[in-house]
C-alpha positions as CSV (number, residue, x, y, z in Angstrom):
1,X,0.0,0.0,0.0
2,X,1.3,3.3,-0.9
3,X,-0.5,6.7,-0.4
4,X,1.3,10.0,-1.3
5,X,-0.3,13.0,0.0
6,X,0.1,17.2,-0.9
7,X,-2.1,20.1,0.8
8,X,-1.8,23.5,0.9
9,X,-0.4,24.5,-2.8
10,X,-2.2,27.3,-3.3
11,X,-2.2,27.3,-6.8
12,X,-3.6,30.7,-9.0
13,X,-3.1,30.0,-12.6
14,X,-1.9,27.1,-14.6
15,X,0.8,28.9,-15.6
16,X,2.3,29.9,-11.7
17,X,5.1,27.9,-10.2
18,X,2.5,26.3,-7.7
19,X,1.2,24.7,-10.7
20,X,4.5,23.7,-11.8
21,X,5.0,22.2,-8.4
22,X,1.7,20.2,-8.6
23,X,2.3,18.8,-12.0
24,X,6.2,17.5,-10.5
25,X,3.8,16.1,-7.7
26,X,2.0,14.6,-10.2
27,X,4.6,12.9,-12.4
28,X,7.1,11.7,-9.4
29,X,7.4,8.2,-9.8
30,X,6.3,7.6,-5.7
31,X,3.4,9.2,-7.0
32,X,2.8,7.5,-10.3
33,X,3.2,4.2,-8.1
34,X,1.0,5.3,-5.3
35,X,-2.6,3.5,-4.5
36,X,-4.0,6.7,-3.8
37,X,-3.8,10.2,-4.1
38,X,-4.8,12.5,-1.4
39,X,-5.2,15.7,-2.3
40,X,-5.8,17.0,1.5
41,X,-6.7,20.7,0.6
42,X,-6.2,24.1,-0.4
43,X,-4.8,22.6,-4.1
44,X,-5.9,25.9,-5.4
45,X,-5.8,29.6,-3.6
46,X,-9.4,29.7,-5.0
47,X,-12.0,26.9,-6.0
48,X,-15.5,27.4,-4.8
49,X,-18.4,25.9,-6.1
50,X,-19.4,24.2,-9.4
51,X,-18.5,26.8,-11.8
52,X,-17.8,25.2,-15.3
53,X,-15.1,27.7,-15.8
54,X,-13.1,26.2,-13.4
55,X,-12.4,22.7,-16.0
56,X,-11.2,25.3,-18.6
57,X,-9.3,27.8,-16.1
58,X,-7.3,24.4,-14.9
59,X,-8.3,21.8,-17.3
60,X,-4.3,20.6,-17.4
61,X,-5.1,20.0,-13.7
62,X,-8.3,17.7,-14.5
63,X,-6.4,15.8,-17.0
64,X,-3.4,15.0,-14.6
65,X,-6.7,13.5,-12.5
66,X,-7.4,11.7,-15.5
67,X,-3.6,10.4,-16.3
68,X,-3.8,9.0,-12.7
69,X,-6.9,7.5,-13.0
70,X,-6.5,5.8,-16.0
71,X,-3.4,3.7,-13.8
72,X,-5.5,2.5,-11.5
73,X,-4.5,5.2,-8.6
74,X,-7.6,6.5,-6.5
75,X,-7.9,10.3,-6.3
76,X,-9.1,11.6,-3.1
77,X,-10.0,15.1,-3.4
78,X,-10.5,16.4,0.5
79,X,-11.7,20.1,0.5
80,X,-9.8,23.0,2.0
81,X,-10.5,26.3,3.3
82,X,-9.7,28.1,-0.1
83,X,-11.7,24.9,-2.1
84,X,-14.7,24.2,-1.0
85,X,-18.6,23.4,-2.2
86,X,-16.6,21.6,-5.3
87,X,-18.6,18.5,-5.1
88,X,-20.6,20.0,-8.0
89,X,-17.4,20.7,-10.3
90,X,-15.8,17.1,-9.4
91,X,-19.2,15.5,-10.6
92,X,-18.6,17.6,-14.0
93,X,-15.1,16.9,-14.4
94,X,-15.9,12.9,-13.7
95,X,-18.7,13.1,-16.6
96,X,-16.6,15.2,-18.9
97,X,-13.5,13.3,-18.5
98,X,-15.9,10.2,-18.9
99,X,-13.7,8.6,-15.2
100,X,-15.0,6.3,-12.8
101,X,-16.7,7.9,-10.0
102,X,-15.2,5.5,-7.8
103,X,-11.7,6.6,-8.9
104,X,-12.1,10.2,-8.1
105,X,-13.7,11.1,-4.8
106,X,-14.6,14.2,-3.4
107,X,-14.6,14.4,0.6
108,X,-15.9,17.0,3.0
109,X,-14.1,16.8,5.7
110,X,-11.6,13.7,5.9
111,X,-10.6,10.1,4.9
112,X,-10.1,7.0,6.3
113,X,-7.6,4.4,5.2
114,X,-6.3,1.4,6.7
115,X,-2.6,0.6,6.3
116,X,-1.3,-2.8,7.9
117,X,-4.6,-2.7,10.0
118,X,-3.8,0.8,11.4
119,X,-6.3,3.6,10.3
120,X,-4.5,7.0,8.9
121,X,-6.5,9.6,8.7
122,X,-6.5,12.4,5.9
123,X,-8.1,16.2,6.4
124,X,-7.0,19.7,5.8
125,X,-6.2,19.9,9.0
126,X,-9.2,23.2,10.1
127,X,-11.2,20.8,11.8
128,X,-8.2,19.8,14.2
129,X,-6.7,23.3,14.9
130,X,-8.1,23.9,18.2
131,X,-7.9,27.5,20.2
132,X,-9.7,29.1,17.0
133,X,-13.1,29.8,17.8
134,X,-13.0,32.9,15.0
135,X,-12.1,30.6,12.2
136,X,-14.7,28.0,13.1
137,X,-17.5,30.6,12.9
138,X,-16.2,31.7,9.4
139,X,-16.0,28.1,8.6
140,X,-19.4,27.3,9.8
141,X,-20.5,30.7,7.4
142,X,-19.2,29.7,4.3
143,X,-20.5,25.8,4.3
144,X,-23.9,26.8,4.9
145,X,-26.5,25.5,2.4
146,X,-27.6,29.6,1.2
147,X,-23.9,30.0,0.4
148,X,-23.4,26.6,-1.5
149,X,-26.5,28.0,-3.3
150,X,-25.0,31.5,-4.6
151,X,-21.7,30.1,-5.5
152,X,-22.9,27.1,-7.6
153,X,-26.0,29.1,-9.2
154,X,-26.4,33.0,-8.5
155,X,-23.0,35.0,-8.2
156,X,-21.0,34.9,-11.5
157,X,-17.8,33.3,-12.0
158,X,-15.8,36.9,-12.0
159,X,-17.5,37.9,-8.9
160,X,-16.3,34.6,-7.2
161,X,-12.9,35.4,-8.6
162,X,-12.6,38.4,-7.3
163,X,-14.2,38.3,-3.6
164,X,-12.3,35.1,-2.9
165,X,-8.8,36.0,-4.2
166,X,-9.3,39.5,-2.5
167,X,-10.2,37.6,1.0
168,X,-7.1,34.5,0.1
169,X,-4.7,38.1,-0.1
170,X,-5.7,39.6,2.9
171,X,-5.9,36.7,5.5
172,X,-2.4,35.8,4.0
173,X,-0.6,39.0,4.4
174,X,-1.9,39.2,8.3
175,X,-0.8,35.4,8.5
176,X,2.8,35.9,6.7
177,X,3.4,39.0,9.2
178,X,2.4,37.3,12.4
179,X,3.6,33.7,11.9
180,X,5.1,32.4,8.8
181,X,8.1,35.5,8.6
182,X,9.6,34.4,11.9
183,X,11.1,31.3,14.0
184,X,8.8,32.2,16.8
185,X,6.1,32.7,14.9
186,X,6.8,28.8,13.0
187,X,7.2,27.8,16.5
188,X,3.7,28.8,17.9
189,X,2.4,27.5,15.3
190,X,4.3,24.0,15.3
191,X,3.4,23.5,19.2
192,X,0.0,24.5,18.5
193,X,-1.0,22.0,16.0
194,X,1.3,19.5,18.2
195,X,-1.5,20.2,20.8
196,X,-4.4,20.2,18.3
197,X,-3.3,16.6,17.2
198,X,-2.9,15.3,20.7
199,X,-6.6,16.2,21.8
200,X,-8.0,15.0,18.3
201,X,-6.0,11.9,18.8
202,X,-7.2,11.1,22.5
203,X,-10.8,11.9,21.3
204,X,-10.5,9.5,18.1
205,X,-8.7,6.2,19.5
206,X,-8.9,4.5,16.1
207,X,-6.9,6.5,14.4
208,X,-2.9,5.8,14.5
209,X,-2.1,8.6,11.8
210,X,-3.4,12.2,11.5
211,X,-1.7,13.6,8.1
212,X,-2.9,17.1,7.9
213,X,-1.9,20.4,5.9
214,X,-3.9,24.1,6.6
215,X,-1.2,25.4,9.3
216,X,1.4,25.5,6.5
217,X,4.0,25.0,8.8
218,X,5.4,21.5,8.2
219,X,6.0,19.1,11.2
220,X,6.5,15.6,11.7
221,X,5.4,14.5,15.6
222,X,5.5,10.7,17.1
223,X,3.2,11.0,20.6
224,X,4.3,8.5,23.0
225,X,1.9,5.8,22.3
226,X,2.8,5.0,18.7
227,X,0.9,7.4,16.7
228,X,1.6,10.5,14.8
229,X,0.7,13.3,13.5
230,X,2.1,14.4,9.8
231,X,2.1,18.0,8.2
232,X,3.5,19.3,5.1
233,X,3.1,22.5,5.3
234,X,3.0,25.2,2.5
235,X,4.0,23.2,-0.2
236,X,5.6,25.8,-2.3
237,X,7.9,26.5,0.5
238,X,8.5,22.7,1.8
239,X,9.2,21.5,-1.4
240,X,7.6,18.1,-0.5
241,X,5.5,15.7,-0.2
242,X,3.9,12.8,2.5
243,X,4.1,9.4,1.5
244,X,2.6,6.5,3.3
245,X,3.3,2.9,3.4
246,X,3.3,0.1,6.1
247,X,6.8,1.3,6.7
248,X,5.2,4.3,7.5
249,X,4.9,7.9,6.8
250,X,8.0,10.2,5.6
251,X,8.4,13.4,3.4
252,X,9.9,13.1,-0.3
253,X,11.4,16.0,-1.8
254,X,10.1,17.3,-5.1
């Protein structure tokens, strides 16, 4: 069993270097061997709703979906905090890129897989993050039904475009000024998530592995009982990716 895992790549336009780096994600040869593909959020600074658009905007994205389809590898799509509502637009890309549905899954909120009889779990990481209350009410905002509702039907493609990569711009310069430009900042960060995992872990006993992304600050921790928790931060940054096997979970370098 191997599962290779990226989050967090925050890709704008096909022709960025975030793309570039999800395409060399794409065509590693871990990756090309893998039994799944877990694409545990934020893929794209903004994706939201079911927008036709989007297959043209990134259609050499959908068709990397398709190249790893067609080997047999399961795509697991896990939505983010910058793509989300997209169960619409996978359901279009599966009919248009005439894939099984059963290759290409689109998750909510996370994914279960068992590897050597241990269960690893796969989310963006938002719904661990604890000592956040702010967040979780914008969170509970945007996946409302009325708000699913405007994006996939009433407010224009543009419109999205523009309200959502205004908002990605903003919450990342306030971010990159109070945690991502400095050591301390990594480190609050780091130990935070560290404590996140630990309480999500003693509240879910079946799960041995917690691979997440959303903090963007990339950490490997083994808790004392033999399980761990497994980030890879902001991929553009990192330079890597997770990959899982019974030997169990590392990063690879792209």
């Amino acid at each position: 069993m191997i599962i290779t895992s990226i989050s967090d790549v925050h890709v704008k336009e096909s022709s960025d270097t975030n793309f570039s780096l999800l395409k060399k994600f794409f065509e590693h040869e871990s990756v090309k061997a893998s039994n799944f593909i877990i694409l545990n959020g934020d893929i794209f600074d903004i994706l939201i709703g079911g927008k036709t658009q989007y297959l043209k905007k990134y259609n050499e994205f959908f068709h990397l979906i398709r190249s790893a389809v067609e080997r047999g590898t399961k795509v697991v799509y896990i939505e983010g905090n910058h793509d989300f509502h997209i169960e619409r637009l996978i359901r279009k890309s599966i009919k248009k890129l005439k894939l099984d549905k059963s290759m290409f899954v689109h998750v909510k909120t996370f994914y279960d897989i068992s590897v050597d009889n241990k269960v690893v779990r796969f989310t963006h990481g938002d719904d661990v993050e604890i000592e956040n209350e702010k967040y979780r009410k914008y969170k509970r905002t945007i996946n409302n039904k009325i708000m699913k509702f405007l994006g996939d039907y009433i407010v224009p493609f543009h419109l999205i475009e523009w309200i959502g990569h205004r908002a990605s711009s903003k919450s990342r310069n306030n971010n990159l000024h109070k945690y991502e430009l400095s050591p301390e900042g990594q480190e609050f960060v780091k130990n935070k998530f560290r404590r996140s995992s630990e309480v999500y872990l003693k509240n879910h006993q079946e799960v041995t592995g917690l691979v997440c992304g959303h903090s963007h600050c990339k950490d490997f921790y083994e808790l004392s009982d033999d399980r761990f928790y497994i980030n890879n931060g902001f991929a553009p940054s990192s330079k890597t990716f997770i990959f899982v096997s019974e030997s169990g979970a590392k990063f690879v370098d792209l």
